[in-house]
ZALO-265303 format. One record per residue (C-alpha): residue number from 1; residue in three letters; x, z, y. Coordinates in nm, 4 decimals. Layout:
// residues N
<NUM 'ALA' <X Z Y>>
...
//
This chain:
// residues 114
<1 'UNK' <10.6835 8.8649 10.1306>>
<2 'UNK' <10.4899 9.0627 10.4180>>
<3 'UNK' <10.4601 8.9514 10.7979>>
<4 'UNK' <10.6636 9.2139 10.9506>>
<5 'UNK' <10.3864 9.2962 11.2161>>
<6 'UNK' <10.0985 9.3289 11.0113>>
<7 'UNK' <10.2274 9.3742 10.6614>>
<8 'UNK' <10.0116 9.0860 10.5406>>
<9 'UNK' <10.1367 8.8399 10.2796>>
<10 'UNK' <10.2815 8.5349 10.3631>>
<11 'UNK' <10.4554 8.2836 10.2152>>
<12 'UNK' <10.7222 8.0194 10.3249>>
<13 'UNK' <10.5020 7.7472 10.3922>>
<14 'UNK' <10.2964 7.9987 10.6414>>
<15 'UNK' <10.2208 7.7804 11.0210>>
<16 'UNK' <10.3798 8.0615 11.2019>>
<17 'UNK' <10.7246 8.1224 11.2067>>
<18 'UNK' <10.9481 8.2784 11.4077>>
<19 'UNK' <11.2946 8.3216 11.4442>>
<20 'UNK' <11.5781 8.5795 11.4150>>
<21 'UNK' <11.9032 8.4156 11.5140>>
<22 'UNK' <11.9137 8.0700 11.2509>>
<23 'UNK' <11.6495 8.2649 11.0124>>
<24 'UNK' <11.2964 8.1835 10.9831>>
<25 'UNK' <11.0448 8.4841 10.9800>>
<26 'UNK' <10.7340 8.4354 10.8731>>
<27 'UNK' <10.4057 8.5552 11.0342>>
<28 'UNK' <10.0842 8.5631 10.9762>>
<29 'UNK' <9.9650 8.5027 11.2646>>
<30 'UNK' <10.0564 8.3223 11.6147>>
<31 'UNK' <9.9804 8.6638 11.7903>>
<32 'UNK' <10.2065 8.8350 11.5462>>
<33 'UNK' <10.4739 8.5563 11.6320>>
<34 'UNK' <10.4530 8.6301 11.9519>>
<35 'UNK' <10.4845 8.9805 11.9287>>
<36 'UNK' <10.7791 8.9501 11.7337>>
<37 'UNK' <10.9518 8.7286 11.9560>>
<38 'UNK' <10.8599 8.9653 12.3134>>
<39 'UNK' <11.0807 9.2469 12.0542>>
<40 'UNK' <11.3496 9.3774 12.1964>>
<41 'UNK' <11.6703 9.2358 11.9358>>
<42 'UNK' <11.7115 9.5568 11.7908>>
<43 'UNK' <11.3251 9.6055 11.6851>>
<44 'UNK' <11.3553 9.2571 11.5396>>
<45 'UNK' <11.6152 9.3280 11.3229>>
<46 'UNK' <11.4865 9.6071 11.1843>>
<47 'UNK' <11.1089 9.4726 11.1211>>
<48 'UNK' <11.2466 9.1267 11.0018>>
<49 'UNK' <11.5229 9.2999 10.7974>>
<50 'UNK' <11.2986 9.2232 10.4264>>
<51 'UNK' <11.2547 8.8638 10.4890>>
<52 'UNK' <11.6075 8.8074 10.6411>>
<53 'UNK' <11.8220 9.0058 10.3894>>
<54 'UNK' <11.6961 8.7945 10.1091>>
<55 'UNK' <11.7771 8.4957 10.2600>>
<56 'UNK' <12.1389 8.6269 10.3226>>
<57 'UNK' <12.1034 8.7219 9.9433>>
<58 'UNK' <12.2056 9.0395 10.0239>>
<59 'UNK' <12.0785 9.2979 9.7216>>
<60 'UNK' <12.1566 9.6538 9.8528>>
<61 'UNK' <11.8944 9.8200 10.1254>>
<62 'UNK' <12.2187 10.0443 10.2979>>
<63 'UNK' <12.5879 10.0031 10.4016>>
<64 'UNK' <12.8082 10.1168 10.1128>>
<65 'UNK' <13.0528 10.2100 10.3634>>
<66 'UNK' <12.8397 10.4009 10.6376>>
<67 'UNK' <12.5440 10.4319 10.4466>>
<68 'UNK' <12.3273 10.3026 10.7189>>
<69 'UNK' <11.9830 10.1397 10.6260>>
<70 'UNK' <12.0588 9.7694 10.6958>>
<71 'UNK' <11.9077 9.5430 10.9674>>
<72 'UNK' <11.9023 9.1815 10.9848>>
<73 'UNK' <12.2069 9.1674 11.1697>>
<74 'UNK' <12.3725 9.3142 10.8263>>
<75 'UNK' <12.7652 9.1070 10.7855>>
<76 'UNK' <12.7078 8.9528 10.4045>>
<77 'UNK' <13.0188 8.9995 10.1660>>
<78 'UNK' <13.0182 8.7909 9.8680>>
<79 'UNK' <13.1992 9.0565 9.5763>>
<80 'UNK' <13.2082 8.9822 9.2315>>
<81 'UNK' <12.9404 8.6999 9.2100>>
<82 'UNK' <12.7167 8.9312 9.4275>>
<83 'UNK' <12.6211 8.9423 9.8283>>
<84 'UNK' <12.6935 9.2683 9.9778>>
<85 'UNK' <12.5305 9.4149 10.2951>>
<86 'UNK' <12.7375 9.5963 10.5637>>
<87 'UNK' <12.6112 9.7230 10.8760>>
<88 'UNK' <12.8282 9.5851 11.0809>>
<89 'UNK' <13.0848 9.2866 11.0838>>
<90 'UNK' <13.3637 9.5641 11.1536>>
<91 'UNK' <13.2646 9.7409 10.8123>>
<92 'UNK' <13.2378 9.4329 10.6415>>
<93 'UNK' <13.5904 9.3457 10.7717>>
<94 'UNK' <13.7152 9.7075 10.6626>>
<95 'UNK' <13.5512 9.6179 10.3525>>
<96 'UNK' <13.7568 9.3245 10.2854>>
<97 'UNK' <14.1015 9.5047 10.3767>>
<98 'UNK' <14.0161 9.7814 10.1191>>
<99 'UNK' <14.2828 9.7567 9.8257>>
<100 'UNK' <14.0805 9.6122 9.5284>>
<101 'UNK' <14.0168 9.9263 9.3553>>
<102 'UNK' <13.8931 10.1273 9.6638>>
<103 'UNK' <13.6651 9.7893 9.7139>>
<104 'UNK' <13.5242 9.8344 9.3540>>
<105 'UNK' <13.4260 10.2552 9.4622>>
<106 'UNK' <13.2690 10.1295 9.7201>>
<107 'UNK' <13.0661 9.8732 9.6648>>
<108 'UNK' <12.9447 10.0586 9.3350>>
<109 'UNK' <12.9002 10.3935 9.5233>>
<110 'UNK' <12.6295 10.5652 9.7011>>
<111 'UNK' <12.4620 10.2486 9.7988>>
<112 'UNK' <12.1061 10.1389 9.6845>>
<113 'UNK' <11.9613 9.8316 9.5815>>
<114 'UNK' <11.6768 9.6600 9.7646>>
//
């Protein structure tokens, strides 16, 4: 995985961490976890989006309902023994109240994997 202000490799046992909500983003660097944390909440989703996503075990890189490129703040919906981004918690909730076969169109349609 790559610090997301310097693009460096790091790993999970890196010193610096940092934090987006309950998940740990690792830096590498304690400038760079600085710099993360003085982001304004929407810049730190989107930079720590990589690292975050794959903790979620979310697999797809956009919303299957919006088609948005998903942030960190992406609403996980476990489908079919697999962890499905949505942009928001409201599309991930209009996910779930999607008759079964409009569920299956969706979450196989348009969207792309990480």
């Amino acid at each position: 995985m790559l610090c997301p202000i310097s693009g460096e490799p790091v790993t999970t046992d890196s010193t610096y961490v940092a934090y987006y909500s309950v998940y740990p983003v690792y830096c590498a660097s304690l400038s760079d976890s600085t710099q993360f944390g003085s982001m304004p909440i929407s810049k730190r989703a989107k930079v720590s989006a990589p690292q975050v996503l794959e903790q979620k075990g979310i697999t797809n890189a956009t919303c299957p309902l919006t088609g948005e490129t998903l942030t960190a703040s992406a609403a996980p919906v476990k489908y079919e023994g697999q962890t499905i981004g949505f942009a928001t918690l409201s599309d991930a909730n209009q996910f779930k109240s999607l008759p079964k076969a409009q569920q299956k169109k969706s979450s196989t349609n348009g969207w792309r994997r990480m």
